[in-house]
N, C-alpha and C positions, 0 to 999 in steps of 0.2 A: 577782331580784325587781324586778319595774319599779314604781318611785318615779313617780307621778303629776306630781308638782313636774316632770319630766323632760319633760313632755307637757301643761305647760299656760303660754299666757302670759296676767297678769290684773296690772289694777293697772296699766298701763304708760301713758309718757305722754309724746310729741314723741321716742318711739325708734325704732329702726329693728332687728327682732330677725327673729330663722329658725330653718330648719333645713335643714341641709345632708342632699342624697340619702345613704340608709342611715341616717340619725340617726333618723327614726319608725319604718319599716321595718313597718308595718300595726298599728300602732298606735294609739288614739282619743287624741284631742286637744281641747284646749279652749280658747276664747279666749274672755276675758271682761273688761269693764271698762277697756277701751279707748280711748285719744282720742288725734287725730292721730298714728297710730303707725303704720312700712311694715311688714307682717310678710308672711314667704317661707314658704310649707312646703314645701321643694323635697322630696318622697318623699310614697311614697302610704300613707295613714291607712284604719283601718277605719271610724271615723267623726269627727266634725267637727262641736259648736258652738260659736257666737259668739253671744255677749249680751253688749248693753249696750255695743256699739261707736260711739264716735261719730267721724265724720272721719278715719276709717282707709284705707292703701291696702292690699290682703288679696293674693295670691297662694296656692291651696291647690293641690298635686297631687292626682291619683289618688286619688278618698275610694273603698271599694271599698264601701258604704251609702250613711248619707243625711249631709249637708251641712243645719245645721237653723242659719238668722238667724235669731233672738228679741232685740224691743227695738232694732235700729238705729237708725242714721240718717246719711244722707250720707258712703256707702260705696261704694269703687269697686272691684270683685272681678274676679279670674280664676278660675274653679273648673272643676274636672271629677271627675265623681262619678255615682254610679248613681241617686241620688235627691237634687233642690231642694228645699228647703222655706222658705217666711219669712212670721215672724208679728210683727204689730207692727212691721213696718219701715217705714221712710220713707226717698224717695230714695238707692238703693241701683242703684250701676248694675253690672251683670254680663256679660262675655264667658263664654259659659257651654259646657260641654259636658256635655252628660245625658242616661243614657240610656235614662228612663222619662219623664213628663210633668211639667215642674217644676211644683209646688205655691205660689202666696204664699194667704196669709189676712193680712186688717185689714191691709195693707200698701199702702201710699201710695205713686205717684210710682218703681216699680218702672223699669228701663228695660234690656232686654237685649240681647246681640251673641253672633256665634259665637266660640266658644274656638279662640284663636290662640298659639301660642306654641312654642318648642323648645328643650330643651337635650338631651345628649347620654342623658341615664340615663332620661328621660320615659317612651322607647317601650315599655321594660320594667318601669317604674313601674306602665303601665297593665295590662300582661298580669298583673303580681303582681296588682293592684286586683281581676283580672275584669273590665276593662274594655275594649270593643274602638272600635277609633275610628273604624267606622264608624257606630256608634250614638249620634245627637247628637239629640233633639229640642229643640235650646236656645230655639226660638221659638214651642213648642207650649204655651202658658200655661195653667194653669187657676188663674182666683179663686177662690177656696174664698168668699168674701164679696166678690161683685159689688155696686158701687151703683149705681142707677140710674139712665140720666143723664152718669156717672160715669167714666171709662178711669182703671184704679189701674195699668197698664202699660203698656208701649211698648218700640218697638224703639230700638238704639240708631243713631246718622249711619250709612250702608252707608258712606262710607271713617272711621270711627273708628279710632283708631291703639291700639294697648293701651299701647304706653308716655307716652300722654297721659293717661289713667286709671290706670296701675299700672305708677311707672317702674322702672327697674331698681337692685337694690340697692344704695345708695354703702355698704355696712361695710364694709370689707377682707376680712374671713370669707364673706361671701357672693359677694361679686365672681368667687369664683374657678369658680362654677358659670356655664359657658359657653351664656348665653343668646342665641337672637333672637327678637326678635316682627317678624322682617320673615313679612308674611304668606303667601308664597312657600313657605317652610320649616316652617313650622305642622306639629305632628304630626296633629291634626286638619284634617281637608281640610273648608276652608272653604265652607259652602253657605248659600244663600239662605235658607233654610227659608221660614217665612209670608211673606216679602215678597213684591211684586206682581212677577207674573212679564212678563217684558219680549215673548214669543212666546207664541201659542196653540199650541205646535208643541214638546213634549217628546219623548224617546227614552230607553228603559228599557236599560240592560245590566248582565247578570250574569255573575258570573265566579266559578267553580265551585271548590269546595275544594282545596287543593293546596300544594307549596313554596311558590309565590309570586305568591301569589292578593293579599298585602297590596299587594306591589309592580307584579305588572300595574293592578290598581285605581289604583293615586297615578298612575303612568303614562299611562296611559287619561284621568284628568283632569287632568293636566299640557298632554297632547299637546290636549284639548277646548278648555281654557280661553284656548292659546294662540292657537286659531283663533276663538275671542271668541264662545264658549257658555259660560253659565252651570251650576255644579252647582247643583242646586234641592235634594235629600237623600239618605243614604246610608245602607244599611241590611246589618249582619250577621243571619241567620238561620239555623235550621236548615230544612230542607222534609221532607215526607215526598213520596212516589210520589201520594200525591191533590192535596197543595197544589201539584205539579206538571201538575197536570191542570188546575187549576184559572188555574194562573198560565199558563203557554204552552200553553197549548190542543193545535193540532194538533203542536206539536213537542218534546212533553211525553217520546216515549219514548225518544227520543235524550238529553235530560238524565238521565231517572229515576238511569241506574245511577253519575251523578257525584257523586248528591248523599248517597251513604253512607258519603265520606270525609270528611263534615263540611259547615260551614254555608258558605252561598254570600252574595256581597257582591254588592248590586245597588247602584247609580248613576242618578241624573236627572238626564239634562242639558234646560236648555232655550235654544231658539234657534228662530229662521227657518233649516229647514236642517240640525237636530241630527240626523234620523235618518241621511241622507244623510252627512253629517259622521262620525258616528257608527260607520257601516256600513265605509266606506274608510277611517278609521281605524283600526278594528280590523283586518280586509284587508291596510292596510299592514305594520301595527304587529306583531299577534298574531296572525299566520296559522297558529303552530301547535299555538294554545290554543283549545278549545271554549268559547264566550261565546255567550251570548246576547243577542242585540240585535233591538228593535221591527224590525218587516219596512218599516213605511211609515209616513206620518203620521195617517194612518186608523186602524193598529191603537196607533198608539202610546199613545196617553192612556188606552186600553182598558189594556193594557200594567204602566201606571204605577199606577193604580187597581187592578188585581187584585192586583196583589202587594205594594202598603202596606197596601190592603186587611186583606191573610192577614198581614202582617208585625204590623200592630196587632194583630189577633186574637192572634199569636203571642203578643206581648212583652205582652201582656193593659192595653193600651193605652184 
């Protein structure tokens, strides 16, 4: 019989409390009534709210639903979760990973970043969640209640540190959960999303279902980033045989028959130079993985647009 008390923290106040990986185990959770207080929830929940937190620092895994603030205020979050929501908050700032279109309403002074962060039990945190970490829209906001005039969010500094925002836990119980927020190691591969992009010159590649389709992907933007291109977004889906006609045009019938073992990961990089970079990288790197990659810098933006395109369509965006 699960006792609620077991899944909620309320009332608390200058503490520092959690929950160690396994102790939620998909579980809903509640935080309520809150002030200066660090709370961990190292494991992934089926859902997640907080009311009435004030000056808290938050850490949430894997919500496999929605993540819902009601009532904040001056709160500085880590979350990853399949649905944002915040009503009545003020000054709330979020490294976020989400992967439908975070929602605020009547909310003030919002400010978000990408989800950064790593420890050892995460990656399977997220698969239990349903959550895959190529799908991050953390920068794609919608106000439910725009003012006019008005900006109720923002992004947060491009070099923000997460343990400036949400350090890491001093209890003894929690310590022994082996974290980094060096951003290098991030389970989520860190992307640009909205921010102004520094080239007119992006390159699309996708990498087809398989063993080790997560780990060619990290690779592929490990080897880009070191040669100083940017990830702009990254997207798991499934395709059928038309939205492959749709997305690679004339070289649509050479992928058809990969894409029946499952959903393919595509990638933006941008730079002066990424298709090219791009091309011989993959050449080098994965010669004996079928990938596809933009042909030129002509069709590439064509490229990038057709297949976020159909990817919104898909995730009903």
């Amino acid at each position: 019989q699960v006792d609620p008390k077991d899944y909620t923290f309320s009332g608390l106040k200058d503490e520092t409390v959690g929950r160690l990986p396994g102790k939620v185990a998909g579980q809903q959770f509640v935080i309520q009534d809150c002030e200066n207080c660090s709370i961990y929830i190292f494991d992934h929940s089926a859902t997640i709210t907080i009311d009435d937190c004030v000056n808290c620092r938050i850490f949430l895994g894997p919500i496999k639903g929605s993540v819902f603030f009601r009532d904040c205020k001056d709160c500085k979050c880590v979350v990853a979760c399949q649905q944002f929501r915040s009503r009545d908050c003020k000054k709330l700032e979020v490294f976020l990973c989400c992967a439908t279109q975070p929602i605020i309403e009547s909310s003030t002074g919002m400010k978000f970043g990408c989800f950064q962060y790593y420890y050892p039990e995460l990656a399977l945190q997220f698969k239990d969640a349903g959550l895959s970490i190529f799908n991050n829209t953390w920068s794609n906001i919608h106000d439910f209640t725009p003012v006019s005039g008005e900006n109720n969010w923002g992004l947060l500094p491009e070099d923000a540190v997460v343990q400036d925002y949400v350090p890491l836990p001093s209890s003894e119980e929690l310590k022994a959960v082996r974290i980094s927020t060096d951003a290098t190691r991030s389970i989520i591969p860190i992307t640009r999303g909205r921010r102004h992009k520094s080239s007119d010159e992006s390159c699309l590649a996708v990498f087809f279902a398989g063993d080790y389709t997560t780990a060619n992907a990290r690779k592929l933007i490990d080897e880009m980033t070191v040669k100083g291109f940017q990830l702009v977004q990254t997207k798991e889906v499934s395709m059928k045989a038309e939205d492959a006609h749709r997305v690679f045009q004339q070289c649509a019938s050479e992928f058809i028959p990969l894409l029946e073992k499952g959903p393919v990961v595509a990638l933006e990089f941008n730079g002066d130079g990424a298709v090219e970079g791009c091309r011989s990288t993959i050449n080098d790197v994965f010669s004996g993985t079928k990938v596809f990659v933009s042909e030129s810098k002509a069709s590439a933006s064509q490229d990038v647009d057709n297949f976020y395109n159909f990817a919104d369509m898909q995730m009903g965006m």
